[in-house]
ChimeraX commands (.cxc) that place a marker at each C-alpha (Angstrom):
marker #1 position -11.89,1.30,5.13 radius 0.5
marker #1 position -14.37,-0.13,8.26 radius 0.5
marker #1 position -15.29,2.47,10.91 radius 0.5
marker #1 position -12.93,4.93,8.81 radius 0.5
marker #1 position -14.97,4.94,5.70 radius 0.5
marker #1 position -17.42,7.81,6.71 radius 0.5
marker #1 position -15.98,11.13,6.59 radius 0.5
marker #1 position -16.12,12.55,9.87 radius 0.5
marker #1 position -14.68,9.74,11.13 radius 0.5
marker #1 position -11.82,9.12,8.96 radius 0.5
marker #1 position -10.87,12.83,9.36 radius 0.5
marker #1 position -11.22,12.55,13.36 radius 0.5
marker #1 position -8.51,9.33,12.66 radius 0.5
marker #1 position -6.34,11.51,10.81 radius 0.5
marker #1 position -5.79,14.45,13.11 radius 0.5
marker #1 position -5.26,11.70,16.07 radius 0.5
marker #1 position -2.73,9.75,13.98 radius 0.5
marker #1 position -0.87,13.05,13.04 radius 0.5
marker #1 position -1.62,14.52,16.88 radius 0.5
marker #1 position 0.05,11.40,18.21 radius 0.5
marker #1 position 3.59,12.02,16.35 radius 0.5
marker #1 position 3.08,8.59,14.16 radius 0.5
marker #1 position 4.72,9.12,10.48 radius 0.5
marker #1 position 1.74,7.83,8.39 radius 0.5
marker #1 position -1.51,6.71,7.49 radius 0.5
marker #1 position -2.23,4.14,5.00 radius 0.5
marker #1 position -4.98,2.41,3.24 radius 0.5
marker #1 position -6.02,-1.08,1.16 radius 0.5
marker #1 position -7.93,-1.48,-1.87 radius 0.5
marker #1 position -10.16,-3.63,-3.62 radius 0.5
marker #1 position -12.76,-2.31,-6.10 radius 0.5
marker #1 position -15.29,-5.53,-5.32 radius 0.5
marker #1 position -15.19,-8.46,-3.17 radius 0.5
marker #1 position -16.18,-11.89,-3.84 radius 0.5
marker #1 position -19.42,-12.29,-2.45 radius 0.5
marker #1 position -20.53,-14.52,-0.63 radius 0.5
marker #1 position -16.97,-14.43,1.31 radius 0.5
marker #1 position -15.00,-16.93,0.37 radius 0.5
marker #1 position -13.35,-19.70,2.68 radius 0.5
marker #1 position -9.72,-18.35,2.32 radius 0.5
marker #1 position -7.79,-15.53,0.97 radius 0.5
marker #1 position -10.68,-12.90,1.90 radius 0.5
marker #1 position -10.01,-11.49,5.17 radius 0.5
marker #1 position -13.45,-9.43,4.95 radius 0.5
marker #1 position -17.01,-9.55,4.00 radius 0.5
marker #1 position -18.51,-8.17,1.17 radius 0.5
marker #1 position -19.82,-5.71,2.81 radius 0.5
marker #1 position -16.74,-4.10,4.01 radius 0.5
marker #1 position -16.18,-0.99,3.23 radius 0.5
marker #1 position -13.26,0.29,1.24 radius 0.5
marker #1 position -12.96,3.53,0.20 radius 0.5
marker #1 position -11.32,4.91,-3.10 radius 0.5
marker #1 position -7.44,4.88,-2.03 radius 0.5
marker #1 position -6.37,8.29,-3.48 radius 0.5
marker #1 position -9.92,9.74,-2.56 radius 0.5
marker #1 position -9.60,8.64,0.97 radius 0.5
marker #1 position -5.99,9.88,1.16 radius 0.5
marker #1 position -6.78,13.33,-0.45 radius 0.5
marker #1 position -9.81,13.49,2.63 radius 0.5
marker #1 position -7.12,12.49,4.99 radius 0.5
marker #1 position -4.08,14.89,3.42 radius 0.5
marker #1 position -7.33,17.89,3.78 radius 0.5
marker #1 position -7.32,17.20,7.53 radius 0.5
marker #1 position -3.13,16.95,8.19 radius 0.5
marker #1 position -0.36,18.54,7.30 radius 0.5
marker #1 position 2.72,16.36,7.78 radius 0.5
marker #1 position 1.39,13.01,7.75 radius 0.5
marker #1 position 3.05,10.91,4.89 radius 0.5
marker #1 position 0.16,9.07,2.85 radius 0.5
marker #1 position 0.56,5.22,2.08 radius 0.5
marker #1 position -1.22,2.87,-0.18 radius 0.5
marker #1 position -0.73,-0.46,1.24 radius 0.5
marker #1 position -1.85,-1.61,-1.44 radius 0.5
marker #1 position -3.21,-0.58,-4.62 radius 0.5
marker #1 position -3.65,-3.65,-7.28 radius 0.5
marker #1 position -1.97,-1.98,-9.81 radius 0.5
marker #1 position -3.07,-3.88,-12.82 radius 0.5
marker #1 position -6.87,-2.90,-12.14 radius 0.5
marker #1 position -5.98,0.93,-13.43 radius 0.5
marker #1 position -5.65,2.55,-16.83 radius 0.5
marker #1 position -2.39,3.35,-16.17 radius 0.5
marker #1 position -2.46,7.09,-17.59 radius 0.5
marker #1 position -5.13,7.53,-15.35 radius 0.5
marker #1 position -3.64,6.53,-12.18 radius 0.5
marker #1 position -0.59,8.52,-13.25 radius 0.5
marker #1 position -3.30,11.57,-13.25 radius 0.5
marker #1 position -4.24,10.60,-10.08 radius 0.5
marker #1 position -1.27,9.94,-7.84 radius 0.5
marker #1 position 0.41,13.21,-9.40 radius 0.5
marker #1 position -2.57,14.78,-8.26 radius 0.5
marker #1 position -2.75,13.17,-4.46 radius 0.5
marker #1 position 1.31,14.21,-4.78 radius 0.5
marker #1 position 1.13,17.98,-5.67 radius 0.5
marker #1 position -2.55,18.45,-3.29 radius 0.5
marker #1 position -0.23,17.04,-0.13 radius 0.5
marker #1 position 2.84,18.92,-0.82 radius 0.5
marker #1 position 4.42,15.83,-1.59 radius 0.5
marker #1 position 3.19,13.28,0.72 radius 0.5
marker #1 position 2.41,10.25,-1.50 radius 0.5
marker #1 position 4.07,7.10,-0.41 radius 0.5
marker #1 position 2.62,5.02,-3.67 radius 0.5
marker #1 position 2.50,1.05,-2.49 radius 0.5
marker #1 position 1.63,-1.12,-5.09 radius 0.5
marker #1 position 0.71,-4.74,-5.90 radius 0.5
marker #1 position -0.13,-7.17,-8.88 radius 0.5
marker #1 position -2.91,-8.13,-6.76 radius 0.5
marker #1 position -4.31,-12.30,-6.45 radius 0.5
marker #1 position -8.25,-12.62,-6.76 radius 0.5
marker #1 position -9.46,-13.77,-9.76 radius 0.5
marker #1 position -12.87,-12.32,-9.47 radius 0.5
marker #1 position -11.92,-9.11,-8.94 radius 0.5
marker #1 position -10.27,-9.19,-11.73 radius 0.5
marker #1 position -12.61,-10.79,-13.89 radius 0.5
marker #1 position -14.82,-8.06,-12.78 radius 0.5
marker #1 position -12.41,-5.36,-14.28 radius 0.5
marker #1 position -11.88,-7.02,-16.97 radius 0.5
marker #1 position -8.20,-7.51,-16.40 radius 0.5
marker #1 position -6.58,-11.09,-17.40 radius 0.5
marker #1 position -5.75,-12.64,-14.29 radius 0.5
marker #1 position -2.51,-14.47,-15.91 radius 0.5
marker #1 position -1.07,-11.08,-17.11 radius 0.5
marker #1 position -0.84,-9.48,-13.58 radius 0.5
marker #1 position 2.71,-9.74,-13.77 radius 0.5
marker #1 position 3.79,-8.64,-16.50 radius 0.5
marker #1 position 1.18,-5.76,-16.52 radius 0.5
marker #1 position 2.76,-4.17,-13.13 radius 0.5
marker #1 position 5.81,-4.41,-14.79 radius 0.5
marker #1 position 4.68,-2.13,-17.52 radius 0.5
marker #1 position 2.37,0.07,-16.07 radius 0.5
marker #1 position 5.23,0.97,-13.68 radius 0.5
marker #1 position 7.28,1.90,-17.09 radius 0.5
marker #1 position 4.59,3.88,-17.76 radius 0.5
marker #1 position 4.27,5.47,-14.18 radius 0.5
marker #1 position 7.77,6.44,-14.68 radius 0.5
marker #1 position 7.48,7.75,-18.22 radius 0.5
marker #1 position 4.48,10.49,-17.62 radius 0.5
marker #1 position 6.20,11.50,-14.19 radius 0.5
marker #1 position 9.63,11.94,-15.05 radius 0.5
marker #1 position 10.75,11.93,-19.13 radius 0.5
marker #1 position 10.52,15.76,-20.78 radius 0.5
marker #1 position 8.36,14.22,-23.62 radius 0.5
marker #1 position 6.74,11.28,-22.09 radius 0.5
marker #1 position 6.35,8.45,-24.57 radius 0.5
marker #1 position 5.50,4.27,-24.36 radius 0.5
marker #1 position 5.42,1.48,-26.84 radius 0.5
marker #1 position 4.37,-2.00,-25.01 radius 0.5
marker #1 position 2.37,-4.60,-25.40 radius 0.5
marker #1 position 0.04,-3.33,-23.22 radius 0.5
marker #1 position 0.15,0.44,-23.48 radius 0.5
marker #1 position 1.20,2.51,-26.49 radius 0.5
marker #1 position 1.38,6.84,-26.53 radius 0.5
marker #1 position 3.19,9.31,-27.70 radius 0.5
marker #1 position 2.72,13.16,-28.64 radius 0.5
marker #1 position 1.04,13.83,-25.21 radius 0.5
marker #1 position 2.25,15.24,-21.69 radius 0.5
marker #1 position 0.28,15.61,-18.29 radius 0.5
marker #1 position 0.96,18.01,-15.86 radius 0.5
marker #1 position 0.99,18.58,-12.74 radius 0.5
marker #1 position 4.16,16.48,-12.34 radius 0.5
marker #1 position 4.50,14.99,-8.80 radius 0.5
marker #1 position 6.12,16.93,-6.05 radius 0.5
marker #1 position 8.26,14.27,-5.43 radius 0.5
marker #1 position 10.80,13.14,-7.71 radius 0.5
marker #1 position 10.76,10.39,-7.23 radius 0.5
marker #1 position 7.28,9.25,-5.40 radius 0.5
marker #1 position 8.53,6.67,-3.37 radius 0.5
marker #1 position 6.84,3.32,-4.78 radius 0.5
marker #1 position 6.50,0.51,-1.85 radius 0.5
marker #1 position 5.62,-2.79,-3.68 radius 0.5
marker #1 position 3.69,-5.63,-2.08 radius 0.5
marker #1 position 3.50,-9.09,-1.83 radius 0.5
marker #1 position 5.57,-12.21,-1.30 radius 0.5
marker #1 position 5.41,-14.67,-4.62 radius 0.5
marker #1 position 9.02,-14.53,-5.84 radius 0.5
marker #1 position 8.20,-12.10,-8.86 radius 0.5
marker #1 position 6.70,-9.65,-6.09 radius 0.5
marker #1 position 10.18,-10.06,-4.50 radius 0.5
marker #1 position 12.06,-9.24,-7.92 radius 0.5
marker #1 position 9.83,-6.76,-7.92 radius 0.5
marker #1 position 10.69,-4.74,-4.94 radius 0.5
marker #1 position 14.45,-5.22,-5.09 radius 0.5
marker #1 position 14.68,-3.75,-8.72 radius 0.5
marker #1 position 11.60,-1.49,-9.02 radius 0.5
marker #1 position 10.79,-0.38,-5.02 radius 0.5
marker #1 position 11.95,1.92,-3.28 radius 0.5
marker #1 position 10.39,-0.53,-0.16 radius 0.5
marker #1 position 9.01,-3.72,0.35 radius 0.5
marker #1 position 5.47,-3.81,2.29 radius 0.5
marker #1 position 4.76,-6.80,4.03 radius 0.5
marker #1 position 0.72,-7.24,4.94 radius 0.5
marker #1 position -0.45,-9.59,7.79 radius 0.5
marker #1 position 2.96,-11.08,8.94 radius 0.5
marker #1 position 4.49,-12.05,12.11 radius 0.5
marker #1 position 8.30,-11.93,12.85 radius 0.5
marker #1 position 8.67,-14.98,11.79 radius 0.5
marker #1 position 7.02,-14.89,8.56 radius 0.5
marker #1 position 8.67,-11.38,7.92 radius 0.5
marker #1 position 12.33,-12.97,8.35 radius 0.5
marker #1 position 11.72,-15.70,5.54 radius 0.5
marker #1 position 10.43,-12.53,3.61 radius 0.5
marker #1 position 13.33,-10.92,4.01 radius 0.5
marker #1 position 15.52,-13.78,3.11 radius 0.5
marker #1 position 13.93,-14.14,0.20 radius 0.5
marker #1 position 14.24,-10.70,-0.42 radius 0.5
marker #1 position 18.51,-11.07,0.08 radius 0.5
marker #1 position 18.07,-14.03,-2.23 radius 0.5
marker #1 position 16.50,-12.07,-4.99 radius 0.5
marker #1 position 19.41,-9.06,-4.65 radius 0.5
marker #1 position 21.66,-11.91,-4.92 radius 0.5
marker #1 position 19.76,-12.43,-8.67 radius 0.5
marker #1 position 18.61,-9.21,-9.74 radius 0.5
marker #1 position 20.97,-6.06,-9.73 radius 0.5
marker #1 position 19.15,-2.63,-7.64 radius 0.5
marker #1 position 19.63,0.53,-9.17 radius 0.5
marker #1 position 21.91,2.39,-7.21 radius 0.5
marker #1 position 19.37,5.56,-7.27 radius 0.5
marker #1 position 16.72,3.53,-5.84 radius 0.5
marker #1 position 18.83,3.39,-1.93 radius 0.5
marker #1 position 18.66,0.86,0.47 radius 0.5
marker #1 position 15.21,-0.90,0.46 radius 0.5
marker #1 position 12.87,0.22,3.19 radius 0.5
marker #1 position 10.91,-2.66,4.43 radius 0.5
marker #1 position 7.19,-1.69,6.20 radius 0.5
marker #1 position 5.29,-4.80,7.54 radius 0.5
marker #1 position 1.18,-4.71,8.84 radius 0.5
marker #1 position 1.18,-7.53,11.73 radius 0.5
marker #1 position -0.94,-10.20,12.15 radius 0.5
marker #1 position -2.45,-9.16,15.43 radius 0.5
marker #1 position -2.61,-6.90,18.09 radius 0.5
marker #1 position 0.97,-5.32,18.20 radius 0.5
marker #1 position 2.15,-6.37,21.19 radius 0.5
marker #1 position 5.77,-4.87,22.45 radius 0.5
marker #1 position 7.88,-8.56,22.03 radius 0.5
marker #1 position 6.74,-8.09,18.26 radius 0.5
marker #1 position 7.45,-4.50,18.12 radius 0.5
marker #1 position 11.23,-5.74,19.16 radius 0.5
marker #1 position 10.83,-8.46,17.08 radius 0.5
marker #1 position 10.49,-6.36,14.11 radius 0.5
marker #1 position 13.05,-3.62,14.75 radius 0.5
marker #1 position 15.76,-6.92,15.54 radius 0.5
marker #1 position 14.65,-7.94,12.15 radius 0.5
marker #1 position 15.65,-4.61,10.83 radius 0.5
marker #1 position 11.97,-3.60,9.94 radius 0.5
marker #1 position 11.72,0.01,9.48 radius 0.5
marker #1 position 8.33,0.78,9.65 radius 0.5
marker #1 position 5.31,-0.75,11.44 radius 0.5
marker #1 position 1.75,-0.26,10.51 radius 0.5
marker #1 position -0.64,-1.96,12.67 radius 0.5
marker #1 position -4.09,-2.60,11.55 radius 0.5
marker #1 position -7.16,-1.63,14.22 radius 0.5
marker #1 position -9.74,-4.35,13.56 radius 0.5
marker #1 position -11.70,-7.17,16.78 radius 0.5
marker #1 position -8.40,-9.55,16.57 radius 0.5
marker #1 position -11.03,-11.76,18.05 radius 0.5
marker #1 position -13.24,-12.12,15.84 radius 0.5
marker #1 position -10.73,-12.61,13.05 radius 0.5
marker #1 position -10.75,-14.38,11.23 radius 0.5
marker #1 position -14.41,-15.52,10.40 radius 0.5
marker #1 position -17.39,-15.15,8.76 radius 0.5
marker #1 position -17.07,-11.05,9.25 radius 0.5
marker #1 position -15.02,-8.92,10.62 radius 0.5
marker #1 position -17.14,-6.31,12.18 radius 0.5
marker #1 position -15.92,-2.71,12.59 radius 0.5
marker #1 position -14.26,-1.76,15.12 radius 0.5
marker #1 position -15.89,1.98,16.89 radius 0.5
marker #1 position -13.35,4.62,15.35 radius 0.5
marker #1 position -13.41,6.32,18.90 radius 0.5
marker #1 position -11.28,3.10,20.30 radius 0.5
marker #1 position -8.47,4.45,17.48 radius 0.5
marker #1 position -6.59,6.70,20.17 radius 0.5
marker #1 position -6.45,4.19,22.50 radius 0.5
marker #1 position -5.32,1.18,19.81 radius 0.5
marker #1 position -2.50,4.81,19.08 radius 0.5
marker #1 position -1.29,4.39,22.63 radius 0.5
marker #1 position -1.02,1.12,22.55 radius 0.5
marker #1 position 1.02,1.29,19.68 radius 0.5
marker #1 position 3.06,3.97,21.27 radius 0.5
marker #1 position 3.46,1.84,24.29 radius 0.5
marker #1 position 4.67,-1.53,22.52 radius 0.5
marker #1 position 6.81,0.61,20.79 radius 0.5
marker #1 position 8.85,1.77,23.79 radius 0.5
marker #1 position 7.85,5.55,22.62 radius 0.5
marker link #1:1,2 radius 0.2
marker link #1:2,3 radius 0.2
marker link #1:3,4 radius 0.2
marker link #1:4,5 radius 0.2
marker link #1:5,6 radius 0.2
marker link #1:6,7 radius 0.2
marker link #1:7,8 radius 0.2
marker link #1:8,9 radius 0.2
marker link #1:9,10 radius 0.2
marker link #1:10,11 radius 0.2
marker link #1:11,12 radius 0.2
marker link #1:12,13 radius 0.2
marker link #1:13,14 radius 0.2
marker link #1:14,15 radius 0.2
marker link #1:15,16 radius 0.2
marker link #1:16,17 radius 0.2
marker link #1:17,18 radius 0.2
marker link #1:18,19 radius 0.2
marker link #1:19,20 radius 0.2
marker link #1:20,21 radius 0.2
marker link #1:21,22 radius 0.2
marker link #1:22,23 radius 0.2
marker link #1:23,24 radius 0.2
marker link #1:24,25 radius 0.2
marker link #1:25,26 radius 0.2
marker link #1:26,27 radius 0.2
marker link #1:27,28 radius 0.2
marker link #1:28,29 radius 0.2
marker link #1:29,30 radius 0.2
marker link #1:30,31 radius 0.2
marker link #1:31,32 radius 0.2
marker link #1:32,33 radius 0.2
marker link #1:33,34 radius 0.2
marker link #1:34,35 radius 0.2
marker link #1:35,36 radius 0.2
marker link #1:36,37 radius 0.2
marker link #1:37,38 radius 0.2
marker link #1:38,39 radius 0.2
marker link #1:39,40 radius 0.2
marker link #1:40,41 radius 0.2
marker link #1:41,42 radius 0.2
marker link #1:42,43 radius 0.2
marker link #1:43,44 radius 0.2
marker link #1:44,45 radius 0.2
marker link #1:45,46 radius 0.2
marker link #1:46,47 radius 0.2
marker link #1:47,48 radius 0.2
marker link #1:48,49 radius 0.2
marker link #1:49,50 radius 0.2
marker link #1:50,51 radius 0.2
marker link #1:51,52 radius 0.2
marker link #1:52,53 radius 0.2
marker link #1:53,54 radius 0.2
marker link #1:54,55 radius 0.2
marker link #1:55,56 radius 0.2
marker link #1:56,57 radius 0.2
marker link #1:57,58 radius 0.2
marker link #1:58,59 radius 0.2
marker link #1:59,60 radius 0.2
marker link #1:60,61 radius 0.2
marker link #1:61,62 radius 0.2
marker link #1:62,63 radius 0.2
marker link #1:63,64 radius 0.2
marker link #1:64,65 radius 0.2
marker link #1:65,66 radius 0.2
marker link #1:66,67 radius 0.2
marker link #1:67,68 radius 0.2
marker link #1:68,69 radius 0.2
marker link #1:69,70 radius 0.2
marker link #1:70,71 radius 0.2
marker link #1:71,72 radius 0.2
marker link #1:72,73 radius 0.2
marker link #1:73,74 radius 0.2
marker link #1:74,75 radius 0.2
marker link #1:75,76 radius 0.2
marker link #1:76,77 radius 0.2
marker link #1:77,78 radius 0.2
marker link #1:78,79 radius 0.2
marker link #1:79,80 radius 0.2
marker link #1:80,81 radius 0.2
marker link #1:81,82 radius 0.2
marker link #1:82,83 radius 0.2
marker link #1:83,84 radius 0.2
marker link #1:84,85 radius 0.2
marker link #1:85,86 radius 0.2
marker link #1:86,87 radius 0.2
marker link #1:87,88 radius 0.2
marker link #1:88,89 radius 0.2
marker link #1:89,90 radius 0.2
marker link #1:90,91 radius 0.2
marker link #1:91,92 radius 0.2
marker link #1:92,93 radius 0.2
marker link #1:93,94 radius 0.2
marker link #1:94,95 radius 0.2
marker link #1:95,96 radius 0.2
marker link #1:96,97 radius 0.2
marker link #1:97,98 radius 0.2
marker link #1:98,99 radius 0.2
marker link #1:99,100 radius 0.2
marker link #1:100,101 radius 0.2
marker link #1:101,102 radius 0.2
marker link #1:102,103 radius 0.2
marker link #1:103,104 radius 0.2
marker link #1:104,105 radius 0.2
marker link #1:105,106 radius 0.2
marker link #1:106,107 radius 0.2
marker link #1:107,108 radius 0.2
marker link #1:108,109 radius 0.2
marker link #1:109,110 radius 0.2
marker link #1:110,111 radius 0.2
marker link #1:111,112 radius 0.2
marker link #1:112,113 radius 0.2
marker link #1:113,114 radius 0.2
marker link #1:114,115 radius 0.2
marker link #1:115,116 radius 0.2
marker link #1:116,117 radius 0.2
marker link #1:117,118 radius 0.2
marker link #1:118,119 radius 0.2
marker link #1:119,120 radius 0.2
marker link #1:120,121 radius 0.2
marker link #1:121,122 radius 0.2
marker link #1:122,123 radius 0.2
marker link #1:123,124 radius 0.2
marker link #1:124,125 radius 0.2
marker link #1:125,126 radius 0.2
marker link #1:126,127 radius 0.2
marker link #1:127,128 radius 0.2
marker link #1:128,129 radius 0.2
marker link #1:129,130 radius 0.2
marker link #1:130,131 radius 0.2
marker link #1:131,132 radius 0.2
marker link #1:132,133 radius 0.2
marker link #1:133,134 radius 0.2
marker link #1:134,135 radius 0.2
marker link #1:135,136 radius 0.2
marker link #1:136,137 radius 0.2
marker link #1:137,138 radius 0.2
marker link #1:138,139 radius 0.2
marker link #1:139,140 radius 0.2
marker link #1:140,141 radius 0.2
marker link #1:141,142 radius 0.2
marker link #1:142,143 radius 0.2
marker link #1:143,144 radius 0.2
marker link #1:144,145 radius 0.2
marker link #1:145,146 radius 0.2
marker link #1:146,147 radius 0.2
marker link #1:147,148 radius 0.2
marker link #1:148,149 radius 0.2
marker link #1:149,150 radius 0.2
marker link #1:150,151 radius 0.2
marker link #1:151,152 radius 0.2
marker link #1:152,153 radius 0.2
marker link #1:153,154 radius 0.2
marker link #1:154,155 radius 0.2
marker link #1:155,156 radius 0.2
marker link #1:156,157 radius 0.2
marker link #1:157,158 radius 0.2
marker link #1:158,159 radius 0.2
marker link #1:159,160 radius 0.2
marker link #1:160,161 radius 0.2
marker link #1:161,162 radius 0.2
marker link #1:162,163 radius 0.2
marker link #1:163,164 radius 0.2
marker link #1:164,165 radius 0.2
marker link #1:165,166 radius 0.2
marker link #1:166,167 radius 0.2
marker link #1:167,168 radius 0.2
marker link #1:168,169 radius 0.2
marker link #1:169,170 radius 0.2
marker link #1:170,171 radius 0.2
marker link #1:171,172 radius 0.2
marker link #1:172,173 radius 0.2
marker link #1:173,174 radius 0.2
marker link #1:174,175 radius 0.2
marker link #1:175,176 radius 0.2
marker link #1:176,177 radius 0.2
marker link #1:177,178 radius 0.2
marker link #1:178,179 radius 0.2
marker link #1:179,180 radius 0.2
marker link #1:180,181 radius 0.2
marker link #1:181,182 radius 0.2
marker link #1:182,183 radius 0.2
marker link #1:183,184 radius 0.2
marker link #1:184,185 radius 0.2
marker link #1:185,186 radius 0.2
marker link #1:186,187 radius 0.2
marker link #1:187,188 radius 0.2
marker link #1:188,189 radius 0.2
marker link #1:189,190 radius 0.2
marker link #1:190,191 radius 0.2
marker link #1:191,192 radius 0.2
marker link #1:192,193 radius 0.2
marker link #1:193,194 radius 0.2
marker link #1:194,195 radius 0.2
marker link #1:195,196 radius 0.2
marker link #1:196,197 radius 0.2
marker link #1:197,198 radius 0.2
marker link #1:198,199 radius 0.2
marker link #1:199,200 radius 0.2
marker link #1:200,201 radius 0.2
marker link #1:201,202 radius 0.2
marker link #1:202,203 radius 0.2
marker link #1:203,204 radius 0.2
marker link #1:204,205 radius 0.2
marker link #1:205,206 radius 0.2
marker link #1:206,207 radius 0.2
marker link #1:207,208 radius 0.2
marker link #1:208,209 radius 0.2
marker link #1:209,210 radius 0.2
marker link #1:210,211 radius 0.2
marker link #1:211,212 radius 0.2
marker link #1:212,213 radius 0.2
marker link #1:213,214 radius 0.2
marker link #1:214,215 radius 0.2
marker link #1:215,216 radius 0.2
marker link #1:216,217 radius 0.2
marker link #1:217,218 radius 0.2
marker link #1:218,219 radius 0.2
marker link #1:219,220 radius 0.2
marker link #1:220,221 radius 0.2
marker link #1:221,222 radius 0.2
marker link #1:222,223 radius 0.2
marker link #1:223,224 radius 0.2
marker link #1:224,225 radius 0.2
marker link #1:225,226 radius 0.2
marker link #1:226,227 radius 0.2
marker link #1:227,228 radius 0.2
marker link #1:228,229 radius 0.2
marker link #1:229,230 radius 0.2
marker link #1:230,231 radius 0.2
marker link #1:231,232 radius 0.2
marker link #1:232,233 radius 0.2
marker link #1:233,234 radius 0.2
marker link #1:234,235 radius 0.2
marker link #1:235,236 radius 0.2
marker link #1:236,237 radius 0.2
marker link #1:237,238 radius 0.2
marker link #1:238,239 radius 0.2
marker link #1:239,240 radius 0.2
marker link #1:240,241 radius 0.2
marker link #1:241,242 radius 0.2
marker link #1:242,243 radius 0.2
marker link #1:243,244 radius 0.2
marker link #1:244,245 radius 0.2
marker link #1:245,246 radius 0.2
marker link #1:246,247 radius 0.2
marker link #1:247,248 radius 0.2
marker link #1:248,249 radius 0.2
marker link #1:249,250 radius 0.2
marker link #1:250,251 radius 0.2
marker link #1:251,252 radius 0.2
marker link #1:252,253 radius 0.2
marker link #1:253,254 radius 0.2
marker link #1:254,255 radius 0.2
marker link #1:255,256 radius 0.2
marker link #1:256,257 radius 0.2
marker link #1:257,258 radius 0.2
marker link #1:258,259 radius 0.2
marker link #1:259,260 radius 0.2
marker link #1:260,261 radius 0.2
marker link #1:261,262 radius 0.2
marker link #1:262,263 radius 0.2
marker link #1:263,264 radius 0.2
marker link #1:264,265 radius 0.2
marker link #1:265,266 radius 0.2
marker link #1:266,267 radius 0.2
marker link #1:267,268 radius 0.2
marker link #1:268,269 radius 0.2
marker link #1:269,270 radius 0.2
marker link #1:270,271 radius 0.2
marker link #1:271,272 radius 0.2
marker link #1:272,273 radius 0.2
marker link #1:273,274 radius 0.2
marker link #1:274,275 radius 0.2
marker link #1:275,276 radius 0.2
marker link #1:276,277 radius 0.2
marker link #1:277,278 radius 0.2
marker link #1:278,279 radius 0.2
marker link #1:279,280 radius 0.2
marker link #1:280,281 radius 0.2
marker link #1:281,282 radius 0.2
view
């Protein structure tokens, strides 16, 4: 998205972030924006670009060869779900297996009036479209019978690489939280500081107090984007907190936020790398 939206450019960002030893390269969604921007809740203009998610990834996994992919995060309720299964199988198997699939249940209205997606049946619609996700990946004769989504007598290969695609869900309303401790294999946090993050993650102990984790699922991996530059008191911040992954985002901190956020020149992306690199004692 921004200054990595072109192609060149975005490519050029890949090879530095996979030159540089970092782990991955991730990416935000939304189809439309509200436009004019609105007051709160819309960090960017309408005019920012965003990029299809598993396009852009597929561009990026052209250009790399180890990098893990992330979706930080796609609003899953805004797909067909047999078609995004289609879709992240096929990011999966054209990156040997590099798909780290974050999802959300997304929060603005008029994007999702604009899909034509009930805003009040977010919820439950991530709930079953992961059900689906899982049956067309995984089960020998894939079928479904929801309320929202109803098959059977079909299959769709290529299966993923993975087994499982590691599923990262966002978000920090309580059913998010359920969410990630009994569907995710991680827990993305977008825009927080240490602070914020620890109340995340108590709420996150509080929900594994409610809801039981699948055993197969592991120990949940917790990835937080800071609000900020990333400066090396949070970086130490964040591993105290028992963070596992950082993802910083590369956008004029001083400018933000307010009425735009303009883009920042991709060619300042090595130096924003190495002063990741730096905060991060590495």
């Amino acid at each position: 998205m921004g200054p990595h939206s072109q192609p060149d450019d975005l490519a050029e960002t890949a090879r530095l972030v996979e030159s540089a030893g970092l782990e991955s390269l991730w990416t935000g969604e939304h189809v439309v924006l509200p436009s004019p921007q609105l007051p709160a809740g819309q960090p960017v203009p309408p005019d920012h670009p965003y990029l299809d998610s598993f396009l852009a990834l597929s561009w990026a996994a052209a250009h790399t060869t180890r990098l893990l992919l992330g979706t930080g995060i796609v609003v899953l309720p805004h797909h067909n779900p047999v078609v995004f299964a289609k879709q992240a199988a096929s990011l999966d198997v054209l990156s040997n297996g590099r798909l780290c699939l974050g999802i959300g249940a997304g929060y603005q209205p008029r994007e999702f009036e604009a899909v034509g997606v009930a805003h009040a049946d977010r919820g439950p619609l991530t709930d079953e479209y992961l059900d689906v996700l899982e049956r067309l990946w995984y089960d020998t004769t894939p079928e479904h019978h929801g309320r929202f989504v109803d098959f059977a007598g079909i299959d769709a290969y290529p299966r993923p690489v993975q087994r499982p695609i590691p599923i990262v869900v966002g978000g920090h309303a309580k059913a998010s939280l359920r969410r990630a401790v009994t569907r995710g294999h991680g827990w993305y946090g977008f825009m927080t500081t240490p602070d914020s993050t620890a109340r995340c993650l108590g709420a996150l102990s509080e929900a594994a107090s409610r809801f039981e984790r699948p055993a197969s699922l592991g120990r949940l991996e917790i990835t937080v984007t800071p609000y900020g530059p990333l400066t090396r008191d949070a970086a130490r911040a964040y591993r105290d907190l028992g963070v596992d992954r950082v993802v910083p985002w590369h956008i004029d901190w001083d400018r933000f936020p307010g009425d735009s956020v303009p883009p920042s020149d991709w060619r300042g992306v090595e130096a924003a790398i190495e002063a990741d690199l730096r905060a991060l004692d590495r």
